[in-house]
C-alpha positions in Angstrom: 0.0 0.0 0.0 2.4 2.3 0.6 4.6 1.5 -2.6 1.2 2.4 -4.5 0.8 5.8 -2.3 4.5 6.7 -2.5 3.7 6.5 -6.6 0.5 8.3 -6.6 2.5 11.0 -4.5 5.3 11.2 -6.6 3.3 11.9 -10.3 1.3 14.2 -8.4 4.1 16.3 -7.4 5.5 16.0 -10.9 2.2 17.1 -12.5 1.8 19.8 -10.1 5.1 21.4 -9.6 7.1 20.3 -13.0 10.8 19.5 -13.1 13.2 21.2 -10.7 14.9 24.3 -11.9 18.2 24.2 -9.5 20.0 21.8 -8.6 18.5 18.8 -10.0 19.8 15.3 -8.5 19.5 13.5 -12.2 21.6 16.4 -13.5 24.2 15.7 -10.7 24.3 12.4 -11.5 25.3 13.0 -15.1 28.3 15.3 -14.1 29.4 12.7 -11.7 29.4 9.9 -14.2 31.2 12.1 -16.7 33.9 12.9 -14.2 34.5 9.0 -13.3 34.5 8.4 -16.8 37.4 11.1 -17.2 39.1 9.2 -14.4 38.7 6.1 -15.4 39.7 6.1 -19.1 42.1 9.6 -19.3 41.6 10.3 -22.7 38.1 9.4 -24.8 38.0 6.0 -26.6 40.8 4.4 -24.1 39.1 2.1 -21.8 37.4 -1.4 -21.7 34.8 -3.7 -20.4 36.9 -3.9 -17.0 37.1 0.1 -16.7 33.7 0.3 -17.7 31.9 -2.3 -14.7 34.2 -0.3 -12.7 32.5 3.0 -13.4 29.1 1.7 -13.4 30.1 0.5 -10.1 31.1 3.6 -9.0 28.6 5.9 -10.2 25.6 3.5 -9.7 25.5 1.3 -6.8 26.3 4.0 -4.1 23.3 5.9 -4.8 21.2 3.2 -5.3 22.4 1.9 -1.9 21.5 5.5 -0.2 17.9 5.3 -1.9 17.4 1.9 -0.7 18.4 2.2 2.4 16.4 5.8 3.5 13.5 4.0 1.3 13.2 1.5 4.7 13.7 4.2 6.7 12.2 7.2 5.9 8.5 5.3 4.4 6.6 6.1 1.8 7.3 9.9 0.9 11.0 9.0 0.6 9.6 7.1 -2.8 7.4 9.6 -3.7 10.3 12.6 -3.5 12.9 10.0 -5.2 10.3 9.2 -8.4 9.1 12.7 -8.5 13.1 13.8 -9.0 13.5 10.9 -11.8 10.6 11.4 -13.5 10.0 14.2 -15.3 6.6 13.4 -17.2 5.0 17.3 -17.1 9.5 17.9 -18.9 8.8 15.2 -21.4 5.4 16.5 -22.6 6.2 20.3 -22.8 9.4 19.2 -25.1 7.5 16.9 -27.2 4.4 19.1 -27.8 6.5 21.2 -30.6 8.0 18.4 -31.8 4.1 16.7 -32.6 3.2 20.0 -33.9 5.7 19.9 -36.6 5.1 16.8 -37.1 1.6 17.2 -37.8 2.5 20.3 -40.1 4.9 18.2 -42.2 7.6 20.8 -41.0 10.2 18.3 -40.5 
């Protein structure tokens, strides 16, 4: 029940308040995984599968870890705030809307 609340919450908030201006955690994310990818393979196209597991190590399973763990501990709005962050349904639909448009006018 309170996986279905936490999900109901969090596309509410999305509908109602849109995607964050500031400081937006997915946004955060990208910069760190562009930095350990810097780090890991120096200079673009030098790397490997090892390097590779290794940064999706790095950049992945730490915050999944924090999420999970303040999921059990912090309930149900913890889910909501944490889908209404990685969401971004009201985003996707303002950006596609001119995109439709000019589809539909054949203005490719």
């Amino acid at each position: 029940m309170s996986l279905a609340l936490g999900a109901l919450a969090g596309v509410a908030l999305d509908a109602w308040l849109g995607e964050v201006r500031r400081w937006h955690p997915l946004v955060g994310f990208g910069r760190l995984a562009q930095r350990i990818e810097c780090w890991l393979n120096g200079a673009p196209g030098r790397g490997g599968r090892a390097r590779g597991v290794a940064g999706w190590c790095l950049a992945v399973l730490p915050p999944v870890a924090l999420a999970g763990w303040l999921g059990m501990h912090l309930g149900w709005w913890w889910d909501a705030l944490a889908l209404y962050f990685a969401l971004g349904l009201k985003s996707l639909g303002q950006h596609a809307r001119p995109v439709a448009q000019a589809l539909r006018l054949g203005q490719l």
